[in-house]
GUKEGU-252040 format. One record per atom (N, C-alpha, C): residue in one letter; x, y, z. Coordinates in steps of 0.02 Angstrom, whole numbers, plus 50000, padded with zeros to 5 digits. Each point is the difference from the previous one (the first is absolute). Layout:
N
aXYZ/...
This chain:
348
x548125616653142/x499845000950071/x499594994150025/x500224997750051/x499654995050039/x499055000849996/x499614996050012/x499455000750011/x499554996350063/x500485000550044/x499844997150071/x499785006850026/x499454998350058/x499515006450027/x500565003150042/x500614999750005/x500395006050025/x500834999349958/x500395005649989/x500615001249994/x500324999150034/x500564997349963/x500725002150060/x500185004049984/x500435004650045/x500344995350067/x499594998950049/x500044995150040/x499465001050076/x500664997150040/x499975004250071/x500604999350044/x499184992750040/x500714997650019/x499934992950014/x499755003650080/x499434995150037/x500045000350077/x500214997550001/x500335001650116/x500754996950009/x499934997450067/x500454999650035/x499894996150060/x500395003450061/x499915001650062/x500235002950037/x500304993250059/x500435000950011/x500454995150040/x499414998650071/x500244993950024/x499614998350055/x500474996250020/x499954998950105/x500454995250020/x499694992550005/x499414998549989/x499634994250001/x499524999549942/x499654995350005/x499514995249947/x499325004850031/x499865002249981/x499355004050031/x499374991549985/x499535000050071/x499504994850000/x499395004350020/x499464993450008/x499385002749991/x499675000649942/x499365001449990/x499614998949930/x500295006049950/x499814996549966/x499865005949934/x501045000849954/x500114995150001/x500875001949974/x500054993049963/x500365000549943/x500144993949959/x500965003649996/x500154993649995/x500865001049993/x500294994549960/x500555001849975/x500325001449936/x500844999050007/x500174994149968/x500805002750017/x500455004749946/x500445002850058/x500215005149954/x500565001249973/x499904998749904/x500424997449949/x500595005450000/x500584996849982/x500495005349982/x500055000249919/x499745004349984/x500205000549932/x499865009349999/x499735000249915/x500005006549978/x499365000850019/x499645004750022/x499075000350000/x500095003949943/x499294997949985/x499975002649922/x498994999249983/x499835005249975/x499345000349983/x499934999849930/x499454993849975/x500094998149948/x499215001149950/x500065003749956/x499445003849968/x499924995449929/x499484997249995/x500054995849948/x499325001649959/x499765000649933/x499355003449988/x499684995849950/x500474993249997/x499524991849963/x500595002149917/x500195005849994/x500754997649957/x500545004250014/x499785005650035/x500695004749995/x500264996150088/x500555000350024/x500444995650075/x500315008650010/x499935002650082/x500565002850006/x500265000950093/x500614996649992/x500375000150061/x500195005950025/x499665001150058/x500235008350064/x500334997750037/x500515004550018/x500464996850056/x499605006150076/x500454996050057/x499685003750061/x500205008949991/x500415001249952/x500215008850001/x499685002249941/x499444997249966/x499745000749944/x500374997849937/x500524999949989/x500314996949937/x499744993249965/x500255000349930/x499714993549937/x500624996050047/x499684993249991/x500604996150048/x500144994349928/x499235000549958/x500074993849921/x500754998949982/x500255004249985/x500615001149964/x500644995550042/x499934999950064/x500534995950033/x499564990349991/x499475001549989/x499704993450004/x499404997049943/x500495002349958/x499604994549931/x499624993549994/x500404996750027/x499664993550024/x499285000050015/x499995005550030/x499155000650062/x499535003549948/x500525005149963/x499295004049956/x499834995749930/x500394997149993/x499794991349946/x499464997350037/x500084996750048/x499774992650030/x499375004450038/x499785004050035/x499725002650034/x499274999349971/x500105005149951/x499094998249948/x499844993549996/x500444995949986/x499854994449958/x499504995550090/x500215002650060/x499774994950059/x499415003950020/x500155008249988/x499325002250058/x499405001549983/x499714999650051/x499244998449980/x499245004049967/x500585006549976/x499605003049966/x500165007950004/x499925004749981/x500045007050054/x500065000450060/x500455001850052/x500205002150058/x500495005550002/x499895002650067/x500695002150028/x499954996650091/x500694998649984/x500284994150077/x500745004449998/x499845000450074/x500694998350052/x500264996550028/x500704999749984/x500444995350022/x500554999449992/x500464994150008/x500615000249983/x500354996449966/x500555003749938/x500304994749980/x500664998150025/x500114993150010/x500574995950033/x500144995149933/x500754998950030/x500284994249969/x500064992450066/x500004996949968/x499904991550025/x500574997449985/x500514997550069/x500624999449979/x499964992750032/x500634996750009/x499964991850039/x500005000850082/x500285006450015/x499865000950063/x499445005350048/x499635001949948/x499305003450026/x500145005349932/x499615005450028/x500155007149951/x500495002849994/x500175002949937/x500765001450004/x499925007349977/x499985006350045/x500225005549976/x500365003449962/x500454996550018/x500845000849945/x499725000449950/x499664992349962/x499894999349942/x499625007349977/x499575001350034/x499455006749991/x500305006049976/x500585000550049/x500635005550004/x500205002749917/x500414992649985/x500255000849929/x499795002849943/x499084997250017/x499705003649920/x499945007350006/x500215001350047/x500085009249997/x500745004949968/x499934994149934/x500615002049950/x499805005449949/x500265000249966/x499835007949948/x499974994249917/x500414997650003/x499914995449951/x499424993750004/x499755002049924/x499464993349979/x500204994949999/x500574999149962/x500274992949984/x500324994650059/x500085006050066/x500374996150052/x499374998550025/x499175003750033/x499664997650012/x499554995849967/x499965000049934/x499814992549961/x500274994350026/x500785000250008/x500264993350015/x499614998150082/x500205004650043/x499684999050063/x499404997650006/x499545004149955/x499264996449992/x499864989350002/x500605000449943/x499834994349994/x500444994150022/x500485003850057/x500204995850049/x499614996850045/x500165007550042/x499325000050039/x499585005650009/x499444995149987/x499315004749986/x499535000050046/x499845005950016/x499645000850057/x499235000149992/x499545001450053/x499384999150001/x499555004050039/x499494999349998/x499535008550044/x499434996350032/x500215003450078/x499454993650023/x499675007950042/x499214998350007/x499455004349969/x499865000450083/x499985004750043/x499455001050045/x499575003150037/x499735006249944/x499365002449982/x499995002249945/x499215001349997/x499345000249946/x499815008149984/x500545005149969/x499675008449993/x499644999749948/x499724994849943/x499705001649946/x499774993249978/x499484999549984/x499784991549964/x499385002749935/x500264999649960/x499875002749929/x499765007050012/x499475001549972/x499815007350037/x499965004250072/x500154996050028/x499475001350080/x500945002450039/x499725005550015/x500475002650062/x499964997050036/x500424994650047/x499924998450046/x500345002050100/x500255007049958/x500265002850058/x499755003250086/x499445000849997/x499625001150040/x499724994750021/x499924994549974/x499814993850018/x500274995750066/x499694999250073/x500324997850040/x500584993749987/x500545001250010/x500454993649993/x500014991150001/x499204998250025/x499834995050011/x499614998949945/x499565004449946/x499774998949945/x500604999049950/x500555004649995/x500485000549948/x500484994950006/x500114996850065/x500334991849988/x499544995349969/x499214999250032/x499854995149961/x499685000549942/x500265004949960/x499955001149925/x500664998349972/x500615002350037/x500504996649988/x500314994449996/x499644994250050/x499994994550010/x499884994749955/x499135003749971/x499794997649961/x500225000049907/x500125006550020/x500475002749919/x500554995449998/x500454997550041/x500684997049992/x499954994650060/x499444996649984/x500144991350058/x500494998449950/x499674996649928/x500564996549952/x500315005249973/x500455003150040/x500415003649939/x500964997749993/x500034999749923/x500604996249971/x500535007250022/x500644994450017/x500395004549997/x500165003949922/x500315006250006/x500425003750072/x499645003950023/x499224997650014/x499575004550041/x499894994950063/x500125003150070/x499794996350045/x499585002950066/x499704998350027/x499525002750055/x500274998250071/x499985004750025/x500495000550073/x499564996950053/x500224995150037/x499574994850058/x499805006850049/x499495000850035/x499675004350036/x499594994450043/x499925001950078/x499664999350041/x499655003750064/x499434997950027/x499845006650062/x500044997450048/x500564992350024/x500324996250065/x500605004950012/x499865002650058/x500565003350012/x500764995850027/x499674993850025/x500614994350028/x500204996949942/x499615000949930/x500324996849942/x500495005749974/x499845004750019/x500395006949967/x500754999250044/x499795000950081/x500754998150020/x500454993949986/x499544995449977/x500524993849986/x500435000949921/x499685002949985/x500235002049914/x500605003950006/x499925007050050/x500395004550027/x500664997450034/x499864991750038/x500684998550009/x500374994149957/x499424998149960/x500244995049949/x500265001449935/x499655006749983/x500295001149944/x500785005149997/x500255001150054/x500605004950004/x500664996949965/x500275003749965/x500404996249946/x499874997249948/x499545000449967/x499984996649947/x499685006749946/x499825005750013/x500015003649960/x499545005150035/x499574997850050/x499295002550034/x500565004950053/x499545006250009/x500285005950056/x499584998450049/x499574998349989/x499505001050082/x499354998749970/x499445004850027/x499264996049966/x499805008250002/x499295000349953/x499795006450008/x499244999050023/x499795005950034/x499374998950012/x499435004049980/x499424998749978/x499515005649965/x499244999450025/x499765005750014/x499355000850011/x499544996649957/x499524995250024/x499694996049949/x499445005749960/x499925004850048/x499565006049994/x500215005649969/x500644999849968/x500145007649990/x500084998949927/x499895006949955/x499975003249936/x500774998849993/x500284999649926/x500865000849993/x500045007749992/x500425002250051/x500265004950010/x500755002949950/x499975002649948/x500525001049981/x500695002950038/x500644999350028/x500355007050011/x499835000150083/x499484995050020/x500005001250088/x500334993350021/x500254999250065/x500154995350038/x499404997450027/x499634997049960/x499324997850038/x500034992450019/x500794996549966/x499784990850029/x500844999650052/x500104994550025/x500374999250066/x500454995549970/x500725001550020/x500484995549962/x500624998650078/x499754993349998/x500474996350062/x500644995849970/x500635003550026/x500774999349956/x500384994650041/x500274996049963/x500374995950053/x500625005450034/x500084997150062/x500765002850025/x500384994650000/x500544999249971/x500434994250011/x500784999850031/x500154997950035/x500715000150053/x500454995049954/x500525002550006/x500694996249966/x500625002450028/x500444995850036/x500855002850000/x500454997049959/x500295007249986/x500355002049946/x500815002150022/x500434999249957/x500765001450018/x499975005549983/x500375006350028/x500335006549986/x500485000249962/x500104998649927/x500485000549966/x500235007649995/x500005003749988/x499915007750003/x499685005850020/x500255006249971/x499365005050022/x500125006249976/x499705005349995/x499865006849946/x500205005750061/x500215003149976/x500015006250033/x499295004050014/x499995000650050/x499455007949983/x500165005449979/x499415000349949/x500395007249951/x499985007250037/x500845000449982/x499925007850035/x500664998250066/x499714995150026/x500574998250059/x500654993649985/x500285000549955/x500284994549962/x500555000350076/x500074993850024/x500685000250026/x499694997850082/x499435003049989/x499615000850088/x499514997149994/x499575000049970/x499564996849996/x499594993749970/x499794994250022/x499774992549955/x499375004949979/x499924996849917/x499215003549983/x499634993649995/x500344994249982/x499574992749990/x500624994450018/x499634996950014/x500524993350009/x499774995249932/x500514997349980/x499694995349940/x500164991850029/x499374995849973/x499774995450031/x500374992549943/x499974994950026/x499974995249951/x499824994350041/x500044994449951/x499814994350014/x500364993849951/x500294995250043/x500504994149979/x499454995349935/x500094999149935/x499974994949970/x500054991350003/x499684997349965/x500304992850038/x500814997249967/x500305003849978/x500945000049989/x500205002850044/x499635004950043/x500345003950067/x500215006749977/x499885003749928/x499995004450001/x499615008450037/x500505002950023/x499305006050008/x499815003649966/x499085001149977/x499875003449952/x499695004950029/x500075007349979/x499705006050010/x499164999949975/x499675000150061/x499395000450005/x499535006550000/x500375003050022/x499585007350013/x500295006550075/x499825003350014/x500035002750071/x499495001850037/x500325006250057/x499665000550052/x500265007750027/x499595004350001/x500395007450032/x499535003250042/x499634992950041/x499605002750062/x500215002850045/x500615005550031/x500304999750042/x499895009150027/x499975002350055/x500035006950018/x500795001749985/x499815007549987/x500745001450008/x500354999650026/x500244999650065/x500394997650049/x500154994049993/x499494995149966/x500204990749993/x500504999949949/x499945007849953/x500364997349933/x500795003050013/x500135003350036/x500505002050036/x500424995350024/x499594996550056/x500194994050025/x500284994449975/x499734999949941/x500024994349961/x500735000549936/x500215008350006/x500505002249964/x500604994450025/x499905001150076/x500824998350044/x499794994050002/x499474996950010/x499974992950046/x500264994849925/x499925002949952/x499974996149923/x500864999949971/x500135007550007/x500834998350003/x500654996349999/x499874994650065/x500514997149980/x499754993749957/x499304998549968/x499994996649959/x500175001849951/x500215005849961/x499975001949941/x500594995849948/x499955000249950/x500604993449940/x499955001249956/x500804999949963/x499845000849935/x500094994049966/x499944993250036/x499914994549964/x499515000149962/x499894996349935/x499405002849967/x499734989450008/x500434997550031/x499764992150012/x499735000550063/x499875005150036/x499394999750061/x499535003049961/x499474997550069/x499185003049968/x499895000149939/x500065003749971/x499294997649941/x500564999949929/x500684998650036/x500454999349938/x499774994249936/x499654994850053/x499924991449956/x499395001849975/x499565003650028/x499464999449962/x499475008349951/x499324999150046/x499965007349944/x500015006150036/x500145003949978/x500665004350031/x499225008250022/x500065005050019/x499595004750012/x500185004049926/x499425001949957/x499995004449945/x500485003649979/x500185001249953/x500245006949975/x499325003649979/x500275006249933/x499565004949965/x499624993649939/x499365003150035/x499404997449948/x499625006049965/x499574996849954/x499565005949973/x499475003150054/x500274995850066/x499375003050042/x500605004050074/x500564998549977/x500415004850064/x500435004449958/x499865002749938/x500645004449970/x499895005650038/x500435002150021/x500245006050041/x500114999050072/x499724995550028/x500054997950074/x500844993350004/x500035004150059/x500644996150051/x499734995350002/x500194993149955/x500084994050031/x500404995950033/x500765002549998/x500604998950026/x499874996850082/x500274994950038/x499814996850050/x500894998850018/x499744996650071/x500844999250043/x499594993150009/x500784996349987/x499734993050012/x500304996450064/x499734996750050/x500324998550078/x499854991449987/x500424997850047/x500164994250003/x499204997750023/x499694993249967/x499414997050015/x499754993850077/x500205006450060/x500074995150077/x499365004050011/x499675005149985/x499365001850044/x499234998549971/x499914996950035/x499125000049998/x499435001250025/x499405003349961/x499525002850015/x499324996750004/x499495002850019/x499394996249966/x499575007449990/x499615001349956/x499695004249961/x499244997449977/x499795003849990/x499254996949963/x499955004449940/x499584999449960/x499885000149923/x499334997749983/x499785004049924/x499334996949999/x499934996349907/x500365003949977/x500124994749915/x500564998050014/x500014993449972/x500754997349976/x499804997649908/x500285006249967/x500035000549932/x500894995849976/x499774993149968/x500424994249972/x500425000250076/x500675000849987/x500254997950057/x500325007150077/x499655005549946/x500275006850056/x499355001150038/x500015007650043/x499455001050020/x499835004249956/x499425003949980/x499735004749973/x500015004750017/x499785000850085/x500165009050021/x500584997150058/x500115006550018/x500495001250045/x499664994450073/x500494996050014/x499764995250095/x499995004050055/x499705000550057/x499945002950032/x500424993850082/x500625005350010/x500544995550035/x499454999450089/x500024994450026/x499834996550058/x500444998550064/x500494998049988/x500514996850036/x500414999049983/x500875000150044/x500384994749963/x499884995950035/x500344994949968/x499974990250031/x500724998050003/x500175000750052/x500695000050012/x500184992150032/x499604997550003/x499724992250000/x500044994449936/x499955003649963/x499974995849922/x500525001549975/x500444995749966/x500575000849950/x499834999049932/x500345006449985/x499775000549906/x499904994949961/x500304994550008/x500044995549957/x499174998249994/x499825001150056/x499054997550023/x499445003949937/x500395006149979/x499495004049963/x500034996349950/x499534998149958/x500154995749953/x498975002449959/x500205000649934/x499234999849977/x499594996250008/x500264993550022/x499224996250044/x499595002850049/x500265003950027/x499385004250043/x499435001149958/x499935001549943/x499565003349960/x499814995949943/x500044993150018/x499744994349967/x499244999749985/x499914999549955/x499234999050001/x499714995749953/x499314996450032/x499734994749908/x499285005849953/x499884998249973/x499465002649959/x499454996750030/x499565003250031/x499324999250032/x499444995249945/x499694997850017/x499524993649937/x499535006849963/x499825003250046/x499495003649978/x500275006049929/x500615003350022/x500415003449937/x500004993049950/x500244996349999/x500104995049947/x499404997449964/x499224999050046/x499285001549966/x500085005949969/x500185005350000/x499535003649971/x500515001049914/x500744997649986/x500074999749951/x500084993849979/x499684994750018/x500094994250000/x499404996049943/x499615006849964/x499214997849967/x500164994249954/
């Protein structure tokens, strides 16, 4: 058994959505990593990785419960997250994979690519609870615990400029960063409450209508999603994700107006490139079956992850753009470089 002044599991505090950068005194902010959050209980020899639903997360990430003792600075427990470091910012995907059942496939992954845990707060520093401790004491114990710390331990850039927070917020979009979070410099860590502020990017993109799903139940009458893509630089269209923002009556609408695009060429839309799912271990039993229509309509939608090259959740449809010709959708919209400051912080 561990011998840190508390057990796990401890449910992680969380963040309740906000439409702005909250300003004014008393707030330090944080950009906000995409990876796994994970609370990390360490007791100077025993390491053990919590995931945000309470689960051992060690086992997908060997790498970390090796290397981890050997950097930190003594007894703790820290929150934070672990990410992988890819050539084009953070790479989720990579994160995705080690959630295999097999050792031997995540060994190899480990030491492909190996990920890292970057720290940002302080629940324990050798004996001392530090949970009740206003948030402005427990960073700069954290600070101080991990100025020099070797990877794959890293310490997350924090500031209380709120105009540095928005510049981060529009500089860092795409490269792995969601938005920024914000925290009471004054408040205790709250396990399990929404007590800090998490500002999400919204991002706009038009996309070709390669297809679209039925709504279940109304097969024949009703659109349940339109499926989206976006041209490659060969000019292929690749299936990106969808969109089934629509009232009932739109999806009706959208039955007849879609019609006479419908084809069974399988060299339109998303014939050249990557095509909308079949059955995965995550849709067995669900209708994935799609109608595929010729690729002349375009939309613009917004979205808030773009996980590798799809979206992550469902887009939320905006407009069409009956102005732009498909050929225009192209994944450069969603070009992005790696910010200096991500590249400091694994850059030791």
């Amino acid at each position: 058994m561990l011998t840190t002044p508390f057990q796990p599991p401890l449910q992680p505090m969380l963040a309740k959505l906000t439409d702005s950068i909250p300003d004014g005194e008393g707030w330090l902010y944080e950009p906000k990593w995409d990876g796994f959050r994970c609370i990390l209980f360490f007791d100077g020899s025993e390491i053990f990785l919590q995931s945000r639903d309470s689960k051992p997360l060690g086992r997908y990430f060997p790498e970390l419960e090796d290397q981890l003792p050997k950097v930190l600075p003594g007894p703790v427990v820290l929150d934070g997250e672990i990410v992988i470091m890819g050539a084009k910012g953070l790479d989720f995907d990579a994160l995705q994979l080690r959630l295999h059942p097999a050792a031997s496939r995540v060994k190899m992954l480990a030491g492909q690519t190996p990920a890292a845990f970057v720290a940002f707060d302080m629940l324990a520093d050798g004996d001392e609870d530090l949970r009740e401790r206003p948030f402005a004491g427990r960073r700069a114990r954290l600070e101080t615990a991990l100025g020099k710390a070797q990877p794959p331990l890293h310490l997350t850039p924090a500031t209380t400029s709120a105009s540095t927070a928005q510049d981060w917020f529009e500089r860092f979009e795409g490269a792995g960063f969601d938005g920024v979070i914000a925290k009471r410099l004054d408040g205790p860590y709250q396990p399990g409450k929404r007590a800090m502020a998490k500002i999400k990017h919204l991002r706009t993109v038009d996309c070709v209508v390669g297809g679209y799903r039925w709504n279940r139940g109304e097969e024949g009458l009703a659109v349940g999603s339109l499926l989206l893509g976006l041209h490659d630089e060969a000019g292929s269209l690749n299936y990106v994700g969808h969109t089934s923002s629509f009232k009932a009556d739109e999806k009706r609408a959208l039955a007849t107006a879609l019609a006479p695009l419908v084809t069974d060429d399988e060299g339109d839309g998303f014939g050249q490139g990557r095509t909308p799912g079949g059955q995965t271990r995550w849709t067995t039993g669900k209708d994935t079956s799609w109608v595929r229509i010729r690729p002349e309509l375009v939309c613009e939608v917004t979205f808030d992850y773009l996980q590798g090259e799809r979206f992550r959740h469902a887009a939320t449809f905006r407009r069409w753009r009956n102005d732009k010709p498909p050929a225009s959708c192209t994944f450069n919209q969603l070009a992005a470089t790696v910010p200096y400051e991500l590249r400091q912080v694994f850059e030791q």
